[in-house]
KETORKE-759695 format. One record per residue (C-alpha): x negated, y, z; residue in one letter. Coordinates in steps of 0.5 Angstrom, whole numbers, plus 500, padded with zeros to 3 digits. Example, Ala and Ser with C-alpha at 12.3 -4.5 7.8 and 13.67 -1.06 7.14 Angstrom:
[[475,491,516],A];
[[473,498,514],S];
***
This chain:
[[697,240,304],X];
[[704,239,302],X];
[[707,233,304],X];
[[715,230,303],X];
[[718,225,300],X];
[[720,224,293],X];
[[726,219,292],X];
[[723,213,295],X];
[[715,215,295],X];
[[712,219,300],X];
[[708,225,297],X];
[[702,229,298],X];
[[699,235,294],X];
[[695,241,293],X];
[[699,245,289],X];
[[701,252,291],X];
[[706,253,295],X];
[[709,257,290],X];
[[709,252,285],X];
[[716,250,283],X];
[[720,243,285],X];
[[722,243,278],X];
[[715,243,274],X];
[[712,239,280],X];
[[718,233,279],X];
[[716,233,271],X];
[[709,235,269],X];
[[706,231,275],X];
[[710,225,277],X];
[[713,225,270],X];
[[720,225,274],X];
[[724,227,267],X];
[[732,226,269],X];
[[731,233,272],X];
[[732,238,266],X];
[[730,244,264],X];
[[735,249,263],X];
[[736,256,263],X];
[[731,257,269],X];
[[736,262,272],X];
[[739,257,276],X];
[[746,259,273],X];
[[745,252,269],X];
[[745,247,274],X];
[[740,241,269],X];
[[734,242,274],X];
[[739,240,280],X];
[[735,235,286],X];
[[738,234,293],X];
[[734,235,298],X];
[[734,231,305],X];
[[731,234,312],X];
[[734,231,320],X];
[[738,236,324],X];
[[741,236,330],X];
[[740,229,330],X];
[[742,227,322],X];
[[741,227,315],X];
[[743,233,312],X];
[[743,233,303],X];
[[744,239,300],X];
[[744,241,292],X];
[[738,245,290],X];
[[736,248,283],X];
[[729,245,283],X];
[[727,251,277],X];
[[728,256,283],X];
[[725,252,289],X];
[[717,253,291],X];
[[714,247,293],X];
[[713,249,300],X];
[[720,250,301],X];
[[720,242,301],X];
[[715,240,306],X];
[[718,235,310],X];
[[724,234,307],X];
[[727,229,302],X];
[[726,230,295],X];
[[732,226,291],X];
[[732,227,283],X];
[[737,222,279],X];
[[731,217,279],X];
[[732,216,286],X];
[[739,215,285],X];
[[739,209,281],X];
[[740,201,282],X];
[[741,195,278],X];
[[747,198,278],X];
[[752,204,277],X];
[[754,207,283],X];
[[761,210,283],X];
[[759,217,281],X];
[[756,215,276],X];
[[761,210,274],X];
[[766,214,275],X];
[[763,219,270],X];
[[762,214,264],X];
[[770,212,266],X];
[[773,218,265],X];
[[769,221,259],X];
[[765,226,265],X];
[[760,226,259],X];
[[759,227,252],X];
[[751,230,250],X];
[[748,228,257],X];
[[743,234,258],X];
[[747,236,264],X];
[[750,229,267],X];
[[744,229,271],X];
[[747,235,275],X];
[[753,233,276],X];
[[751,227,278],X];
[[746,230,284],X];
[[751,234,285],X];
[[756,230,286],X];
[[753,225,290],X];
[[751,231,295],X];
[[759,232,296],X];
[[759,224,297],X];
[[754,225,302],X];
[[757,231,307],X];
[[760,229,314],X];
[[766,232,312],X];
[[773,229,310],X];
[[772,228,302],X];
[[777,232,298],X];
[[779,234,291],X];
[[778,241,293],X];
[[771,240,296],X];
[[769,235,290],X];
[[770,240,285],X];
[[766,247,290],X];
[[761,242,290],X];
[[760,242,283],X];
[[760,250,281],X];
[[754,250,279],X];
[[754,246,274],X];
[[756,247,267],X];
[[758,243,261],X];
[[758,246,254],X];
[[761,239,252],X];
[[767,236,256],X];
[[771,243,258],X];
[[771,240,265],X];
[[777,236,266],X];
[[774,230,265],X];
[[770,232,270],X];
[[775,234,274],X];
[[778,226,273],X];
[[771,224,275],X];
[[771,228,282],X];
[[778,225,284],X];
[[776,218,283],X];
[[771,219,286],X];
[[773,222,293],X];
[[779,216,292],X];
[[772,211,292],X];
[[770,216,299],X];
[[777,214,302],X];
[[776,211,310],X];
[[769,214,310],X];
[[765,215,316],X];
[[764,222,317],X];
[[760,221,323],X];
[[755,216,318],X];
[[756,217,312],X];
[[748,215,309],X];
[[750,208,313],X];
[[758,208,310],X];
[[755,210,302],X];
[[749,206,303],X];
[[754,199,305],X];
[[758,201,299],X];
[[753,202,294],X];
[[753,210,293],X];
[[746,210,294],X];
[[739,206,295],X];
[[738,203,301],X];
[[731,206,302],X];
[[737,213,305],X];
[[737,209,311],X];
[[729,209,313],X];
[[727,217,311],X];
[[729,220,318],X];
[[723,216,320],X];
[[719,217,315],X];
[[720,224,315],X];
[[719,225,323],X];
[[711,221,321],X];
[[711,228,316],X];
[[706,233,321],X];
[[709,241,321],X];
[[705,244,316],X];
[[700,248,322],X];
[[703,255,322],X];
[[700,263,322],X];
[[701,270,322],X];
[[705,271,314],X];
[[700,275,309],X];
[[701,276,302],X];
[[708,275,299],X];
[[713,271,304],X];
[[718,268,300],X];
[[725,266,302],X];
[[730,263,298],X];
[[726,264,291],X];
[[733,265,287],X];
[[731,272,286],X];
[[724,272,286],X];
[[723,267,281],X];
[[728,270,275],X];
[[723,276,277],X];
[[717,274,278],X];
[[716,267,275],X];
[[708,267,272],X];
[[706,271,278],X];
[[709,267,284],X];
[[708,259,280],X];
[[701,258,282],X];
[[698,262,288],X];
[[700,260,296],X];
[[705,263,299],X];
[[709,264,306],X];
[[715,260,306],X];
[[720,261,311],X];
[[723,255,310],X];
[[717,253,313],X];
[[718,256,319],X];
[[724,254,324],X];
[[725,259,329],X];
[[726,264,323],X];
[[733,259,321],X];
[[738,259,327],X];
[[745,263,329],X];
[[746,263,336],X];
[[751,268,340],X];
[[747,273,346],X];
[[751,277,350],X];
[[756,279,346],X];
[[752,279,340],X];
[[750,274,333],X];
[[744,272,332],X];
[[741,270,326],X];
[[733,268,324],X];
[[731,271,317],X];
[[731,264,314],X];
[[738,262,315],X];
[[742,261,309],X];
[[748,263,306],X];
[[751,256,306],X];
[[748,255,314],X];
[[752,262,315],X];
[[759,258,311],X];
[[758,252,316],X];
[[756,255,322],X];
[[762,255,328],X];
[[761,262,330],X];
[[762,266,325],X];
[[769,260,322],X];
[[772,263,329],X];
[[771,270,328],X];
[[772,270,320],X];
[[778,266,319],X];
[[777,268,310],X];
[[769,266,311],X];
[[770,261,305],X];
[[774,265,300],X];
[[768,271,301],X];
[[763,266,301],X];
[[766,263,295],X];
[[765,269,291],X];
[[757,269,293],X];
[[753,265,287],X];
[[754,258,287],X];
[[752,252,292],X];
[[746,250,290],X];
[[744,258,290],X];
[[747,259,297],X];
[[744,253,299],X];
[[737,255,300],X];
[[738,263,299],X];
[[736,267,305],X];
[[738,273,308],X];
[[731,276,309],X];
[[731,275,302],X];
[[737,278,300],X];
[[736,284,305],X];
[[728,286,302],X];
[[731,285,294],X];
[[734,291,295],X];
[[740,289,290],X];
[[744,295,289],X];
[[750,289,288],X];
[[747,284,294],X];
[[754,281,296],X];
[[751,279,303],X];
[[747,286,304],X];
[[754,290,303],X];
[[758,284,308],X];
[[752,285,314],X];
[[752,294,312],X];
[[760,292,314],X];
[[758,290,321],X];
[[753,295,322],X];
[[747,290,322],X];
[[741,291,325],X];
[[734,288,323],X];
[[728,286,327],X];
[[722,287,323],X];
[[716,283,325],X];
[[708,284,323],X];
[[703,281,328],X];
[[708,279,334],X];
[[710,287,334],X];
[[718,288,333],X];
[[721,294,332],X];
[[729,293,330],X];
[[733,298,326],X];
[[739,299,323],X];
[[741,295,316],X];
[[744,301,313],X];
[[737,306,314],X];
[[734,301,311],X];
[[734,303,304],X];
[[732,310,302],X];
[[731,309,296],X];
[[732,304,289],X];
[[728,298,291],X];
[[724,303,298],X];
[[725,300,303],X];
[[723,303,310],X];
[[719,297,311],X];
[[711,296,312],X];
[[707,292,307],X];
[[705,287,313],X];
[[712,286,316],X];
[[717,281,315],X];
[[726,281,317],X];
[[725,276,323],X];
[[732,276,326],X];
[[738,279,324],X];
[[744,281,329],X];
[[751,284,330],X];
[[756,286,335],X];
[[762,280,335],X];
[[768,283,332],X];
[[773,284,337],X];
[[781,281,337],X];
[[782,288,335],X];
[[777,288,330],X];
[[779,286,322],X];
[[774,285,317],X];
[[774,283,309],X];
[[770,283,303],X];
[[772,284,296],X];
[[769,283,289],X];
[[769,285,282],X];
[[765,281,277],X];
[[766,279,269],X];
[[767,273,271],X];
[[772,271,279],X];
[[766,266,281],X];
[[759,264,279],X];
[[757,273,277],X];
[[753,279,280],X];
[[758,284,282],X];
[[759,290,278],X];
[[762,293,285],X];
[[762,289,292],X];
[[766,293,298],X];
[[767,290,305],X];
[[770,293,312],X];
[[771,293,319],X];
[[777,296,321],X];
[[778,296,329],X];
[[785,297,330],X];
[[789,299,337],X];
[[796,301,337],X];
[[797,303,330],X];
[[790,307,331],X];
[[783,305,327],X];
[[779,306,334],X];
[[772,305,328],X];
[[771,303,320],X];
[[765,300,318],X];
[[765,300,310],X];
[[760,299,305],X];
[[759,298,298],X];
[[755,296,292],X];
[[754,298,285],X];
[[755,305,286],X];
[[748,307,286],X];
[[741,305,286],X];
[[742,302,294],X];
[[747,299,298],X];
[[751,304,301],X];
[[754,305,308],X];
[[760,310,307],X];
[[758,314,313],X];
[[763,320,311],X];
[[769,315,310],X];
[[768,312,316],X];
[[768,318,321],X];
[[775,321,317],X];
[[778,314,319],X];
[[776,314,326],X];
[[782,316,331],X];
[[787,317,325],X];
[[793,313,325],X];
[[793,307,320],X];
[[798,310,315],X];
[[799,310,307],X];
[[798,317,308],X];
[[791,317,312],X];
[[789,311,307],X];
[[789,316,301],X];
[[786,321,304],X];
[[780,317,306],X];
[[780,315,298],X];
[[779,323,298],X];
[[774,323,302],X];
[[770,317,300],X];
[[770,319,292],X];
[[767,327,294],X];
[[762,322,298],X];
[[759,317,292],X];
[[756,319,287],X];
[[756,313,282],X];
[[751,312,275],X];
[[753,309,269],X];
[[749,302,267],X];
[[750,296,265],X];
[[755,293,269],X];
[[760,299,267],X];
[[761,307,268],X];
[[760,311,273],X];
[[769,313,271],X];
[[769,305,271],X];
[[765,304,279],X];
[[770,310,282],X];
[[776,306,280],X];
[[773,300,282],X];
[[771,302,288],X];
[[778,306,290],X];
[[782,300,288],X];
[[778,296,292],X];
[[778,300,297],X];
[[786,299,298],X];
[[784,291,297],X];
[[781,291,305],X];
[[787,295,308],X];
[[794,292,304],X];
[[790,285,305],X];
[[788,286,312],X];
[[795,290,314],X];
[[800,287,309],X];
[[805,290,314],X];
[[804,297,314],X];
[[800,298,308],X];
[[802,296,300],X];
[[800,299,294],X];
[[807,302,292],X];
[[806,306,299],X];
[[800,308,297],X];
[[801,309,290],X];
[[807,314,292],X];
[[802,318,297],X];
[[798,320,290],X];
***
């Protein structure tokens, strides 16, 4: 059985655990404030929040319910718009209706959720961190800046808020029911679901997977790793980051340890889908995907990643970067699964960058992605690390340009020189997201990007331009 909490009810089903959030909510409790919308996760209609205790709190985070398996909330507080409502309106919903934040009304219940999960982080509310919470919500109606008024009022509203309590603080002033304050208890009655050795598909995050394989995946069990704590973790040993393969994009953004050794982790992070994707999106499931375009896959091909792959208690580790041999082939047994994924910390010599290219800045697959790790000691580039994506039909680490780079002085000259190498060294396809002439220049041009970013004062784009 499947239990959790909906809203204020406690819930117990069997359901496959591959049946999704969304359908459950709607055709079985008739819950129908959730909407349908593009089942793609891009719309953001279907938003819920979902609850569990951590480290010793409530943490809420924005999903799309049309991407989440119902093993994936086993445990959990499951909140929809009907969980949110009172006699009354609470301040984010009268913060909409005062500013014109809605006009059809398909989509407000997204807003709503979403904003209600930025009112409930342990942060200090900003108008900047009201609008982030929003980004996967769209609007065809309002063209936003009603909206935009909305999120400032509200975090007005947050003014004085107790970061350290928050369900406390917004329960007292009515921004939530008070049955948020009786859930870490009743969560902790719910009883782990008995775990065993994953057979058949194990699913991660599902952002990927259900736009793929909706019919296939709905109505059969499946292995969940959200369901498996000790695959979500991120831990230093030895000089070492660790992370479970269940760790998340948004666990990754919050974590201390990578804040400190990526001071731009935000603005890379930011260029990765939207907040309810990186919310339950995994990195095992990023990795087994196999996109060409995985943001994450070509940022942990820079830090030359190994993975630990497990079936049946035996492990065996290999480099990320050997992992792909061909498209979607992965050296991978059918039993296996991605348990643990590690890195060396970077050095203070060591300067790393992520750069993307989309149609759209945010909120898109990338058409190219890059990232590098350049270790610099007294104007040398002591080793480099870069990956890049949507070139061909795998991730690629760029092991030619790497080693030209090593022992070289850091220069315009040598920069250009790389350039050279790196394009005899790829060999891009046209598709969809542009030619293979387009993804050369592409990829050059980013290329650049990492050096005139991460060393403004030794290289720029006119030097580099005159070297050509």
């Amino acid at each position: 059985m499947i239990e959790f909490i909906l809203n204020d009810r406690k819930i117990a089903t069997d359901q496959p655990s591959g049946a999704l959030l969304l359908d459950f909510v709607r055709y079985e409790k008739r819950l129908t404030g959730t909407k349908i919308g593009c089942r793609e996760g891009d719309c953001g209609a279907c938003t819920v929040l979902i609850g569990s205790w951590q480290n010793g709190q409530m943490k809420y985070e924005q999903v799309t319910s049309c991407l989440t398996a119902l093993g994936n909330v086993h445990g959990r507080h499951v909140v929809t718009i009907e969980g949110l409502n009172m006699e009354g309106m609470t301040p984010v919903q009268q913060a909409m209706v005062d500013e014109s934040g809605t006009q059809c009304g398909f989509c407000t219940v997204g807003f709503v959720v979403s904003l209600t999960a930025y009112c409930l982080q342990p942060t200090a509310p900003s108008p900047q961190h009201a609008i982030a919470a929003i980004d996967g919500n769209i609007c065809r109606c309002t063209g936003y800046k009603a909206i935009g008024r909305a999120a400032q009022k509200i975090t007005e509203a947050l003014a004085g808020k107790d970061v350290a309590q928050p369900v406390d603080w917004l329960v007292e002033r009515n921004f939530i029911p008070t049955y948020f304050q009786l859930i870490p208890d009743r969560l902790k009655a719910i009883r782990p679901r008995k775990q065993k050795q994953p057979t058949g598909i194990v699913l991660g995050g599902g952002t990927d997977l259900y736009v793929q394989k909706h019919d296939e995946l709905a109505h059969r069990e499946l292995e969940v790793m959200a369901d498996r704590p000790e695959w979500r973790y991120v831990r230093m040993e030895g000089g070492f980051c660790r992370l479970g393969g269940g760790t998340t994009v948004s666990d990754i953004a919050t974590s201390d340890i990578f804040q400190k050794h990526f001071p731009r982790l935000g603005d890379h992070l930011k260029l990765v889908s939207s907040s309810p994707i990186r919310n339950i999106s995994t990195l095992a499931g990023n990795f087994v995907n196999a996109s060409p375009i995985g943001d994450l896959t070509a940022f942990f091909l820079a830090l030359d990643a190994k993975i630990t792959l497990t079936e049946e208690k035996q492990n065996r580790s290999i480099f990320l970067k050997d992992f792909y041999k061909g498209y979607k082939e992965l050296d991978k047994k059918a039993g296996e699964i991605i348990t643990e994924i590690s890195f060396h910390i970077p050095s203070p010599n060591s300067h790393f960058n992520f750069e993307k290219v989309s149609k759209r800045t945010h909120l898109d697959i990338a058409s190219v992605n890059t990232a590098a790790l350049i270790t610099l000691r007294e104007g040398i580039i002591q080793q480099a690390h870069i990956s890049a994506g949507g070139i061909g039909p795998i991730p690629t680490y760029l092991h030619k340009s790497c080693a030209f780079l090593q022992g070289k002085p850091l220069s315009p000259k040598t920069i250009q020189s790389a350039n050279d190498v790196l394009q005899a060294e790829i060999s891009p396809i046209s598709d969809v997201r542009g030619t293979k002439e387009y993804k050369r220049l592409m990829l050059r041009q980013l290329f650049y990007a990492h050096f005139i970013g991460l060393f403004p004062g030794e290289i720029s784009l006119k030097g580099l331009l005159e070297e050509e």
